[in-house]
GUNULO-198305 format. One record per atom (N, C-alpha, C, O): residue in three letters; x, y, z. Coordinates in steps of 0.1 Angstrom, whole numbers, plus 2048, in hexadecimal, padded with zeros to 3 digits. Each point is the difference from the previous one (the first is absolute). Layout:
ALAXYZ
...
This chain:
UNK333D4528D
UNK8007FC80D
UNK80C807807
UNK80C8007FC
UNK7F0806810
UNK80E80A808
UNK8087F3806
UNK7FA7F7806
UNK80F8097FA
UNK8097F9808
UNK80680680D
UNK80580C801
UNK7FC7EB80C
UNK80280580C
UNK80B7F8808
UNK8017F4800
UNK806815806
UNK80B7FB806
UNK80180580C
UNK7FC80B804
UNK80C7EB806
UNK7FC80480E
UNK80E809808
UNK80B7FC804
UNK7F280A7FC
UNK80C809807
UNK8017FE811
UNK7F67FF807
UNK8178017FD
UNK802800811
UNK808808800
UNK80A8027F9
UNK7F0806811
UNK80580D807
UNK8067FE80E
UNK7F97FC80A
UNK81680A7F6
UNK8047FF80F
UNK7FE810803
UNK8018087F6
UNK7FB7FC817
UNK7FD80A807
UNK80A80480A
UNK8067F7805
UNK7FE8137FF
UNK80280280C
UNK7F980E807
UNK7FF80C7FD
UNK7FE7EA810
UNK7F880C808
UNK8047FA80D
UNK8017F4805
UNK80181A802
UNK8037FD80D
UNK80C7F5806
UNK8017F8809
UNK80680C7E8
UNK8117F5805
UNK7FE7F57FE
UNK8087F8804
UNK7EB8027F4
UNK7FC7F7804
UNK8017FD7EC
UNK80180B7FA
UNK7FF7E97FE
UNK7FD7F87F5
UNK7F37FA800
UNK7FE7F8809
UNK7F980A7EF
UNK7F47FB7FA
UNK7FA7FD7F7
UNK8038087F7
UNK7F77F1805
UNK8037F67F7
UNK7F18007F8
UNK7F77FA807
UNK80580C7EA
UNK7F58017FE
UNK7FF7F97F0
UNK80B7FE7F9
UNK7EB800802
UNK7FC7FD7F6
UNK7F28037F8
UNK7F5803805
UNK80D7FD7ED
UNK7F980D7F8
UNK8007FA7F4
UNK80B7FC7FB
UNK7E7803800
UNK8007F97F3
UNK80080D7F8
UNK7F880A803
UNK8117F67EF
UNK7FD80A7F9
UNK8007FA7F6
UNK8037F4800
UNK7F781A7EE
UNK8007FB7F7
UNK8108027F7
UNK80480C800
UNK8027ED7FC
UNK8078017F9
UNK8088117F4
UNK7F88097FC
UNK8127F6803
UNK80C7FF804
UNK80380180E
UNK7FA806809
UNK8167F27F8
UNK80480380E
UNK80580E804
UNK7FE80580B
UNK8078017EE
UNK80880D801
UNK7F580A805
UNK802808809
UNK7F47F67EF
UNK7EF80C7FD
UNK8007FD814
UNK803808808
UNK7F87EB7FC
UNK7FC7FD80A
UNK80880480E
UNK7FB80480A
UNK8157F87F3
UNK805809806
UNK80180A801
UNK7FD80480B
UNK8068037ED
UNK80080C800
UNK7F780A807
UNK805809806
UNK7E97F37F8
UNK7F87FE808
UNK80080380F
UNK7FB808808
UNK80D7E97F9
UNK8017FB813
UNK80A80F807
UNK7FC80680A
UNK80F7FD7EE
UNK80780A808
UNK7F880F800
UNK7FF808809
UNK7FC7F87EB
UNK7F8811800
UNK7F47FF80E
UNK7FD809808
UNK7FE7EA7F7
UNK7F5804807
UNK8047FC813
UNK7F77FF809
UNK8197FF7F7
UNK80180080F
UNK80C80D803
UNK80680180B
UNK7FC8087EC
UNK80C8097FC
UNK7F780A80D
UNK80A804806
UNK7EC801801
UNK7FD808806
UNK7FD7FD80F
UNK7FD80780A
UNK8067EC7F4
UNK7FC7F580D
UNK80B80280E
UNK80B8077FE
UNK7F27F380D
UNK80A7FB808
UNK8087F67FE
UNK80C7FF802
UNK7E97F67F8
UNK8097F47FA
UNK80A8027F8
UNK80180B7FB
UNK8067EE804
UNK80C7FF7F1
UNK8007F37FC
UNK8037F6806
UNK7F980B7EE
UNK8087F47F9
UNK80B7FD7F9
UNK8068067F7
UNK7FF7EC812
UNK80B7FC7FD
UNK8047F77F4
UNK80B8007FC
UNK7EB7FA7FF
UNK8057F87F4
UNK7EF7F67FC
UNK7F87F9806
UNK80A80C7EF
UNK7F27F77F8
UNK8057F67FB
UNK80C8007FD
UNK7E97F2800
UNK8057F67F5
UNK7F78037F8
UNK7F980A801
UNK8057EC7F2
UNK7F77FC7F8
UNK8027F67FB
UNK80B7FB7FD
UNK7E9800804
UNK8007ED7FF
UNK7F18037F9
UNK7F7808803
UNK8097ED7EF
UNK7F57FA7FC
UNK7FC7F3809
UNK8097FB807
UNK7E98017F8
UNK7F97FD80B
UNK8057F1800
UNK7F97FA808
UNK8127FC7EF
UNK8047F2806
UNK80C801807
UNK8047F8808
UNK8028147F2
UNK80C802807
UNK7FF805810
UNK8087FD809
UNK7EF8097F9
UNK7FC80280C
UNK7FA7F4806
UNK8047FB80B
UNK7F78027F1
UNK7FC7F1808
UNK8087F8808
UNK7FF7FB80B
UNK80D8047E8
UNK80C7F6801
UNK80780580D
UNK8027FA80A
UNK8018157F5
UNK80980480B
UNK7F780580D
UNK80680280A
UNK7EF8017F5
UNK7FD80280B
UNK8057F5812
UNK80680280B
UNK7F27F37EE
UNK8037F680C
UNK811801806
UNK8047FE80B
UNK8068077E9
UNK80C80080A
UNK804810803
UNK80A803806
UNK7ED8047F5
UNK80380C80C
UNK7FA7FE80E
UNK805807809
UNK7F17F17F9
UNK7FB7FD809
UNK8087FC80B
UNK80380580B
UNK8007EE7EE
UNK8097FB807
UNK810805808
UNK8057FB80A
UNK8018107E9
UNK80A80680A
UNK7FB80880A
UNK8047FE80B
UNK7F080D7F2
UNK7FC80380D
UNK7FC7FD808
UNK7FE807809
UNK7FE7E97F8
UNK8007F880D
UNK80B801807
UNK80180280C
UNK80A7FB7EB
UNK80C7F980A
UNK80A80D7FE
UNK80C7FE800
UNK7F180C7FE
UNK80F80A802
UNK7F880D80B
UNK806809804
């Protein structure tokens, strides 16, 4: 069984931060590694990936939420 872990990608385009999400399969490194080759030709840039298995993401999602409500 593959195991999958959810990666968040911050972006920047157009001066701007964006905020995406990407299930991949396991390792984190393989997956990043991945995320930067395949925006290396882009306008975007990426600024910083996470990796989170899928409770730990759960747990923290609701309070990223929440700071970006209130900041």
């Amino acid at each position: 069984m593959v195991e999958y872990i959810i990666l968040t990608i911050w972006i920047e385009y157009n001066n701007k931060i964006h905020e995406r999400y990407k299930l991949a399969p396991a390792p984190c490194e393989t997956a990043v590694n991945k995320v930067y080759k395949d925006y290396k030709n882009k306008q975007a840039r990426v600024v910083a990936v996470k990796c989170d298995g899928y409770k730990t993401f759960e747990i923290n999602k609701p309070l990223m939420e929440y700071y970006r409500e209130n900041n």
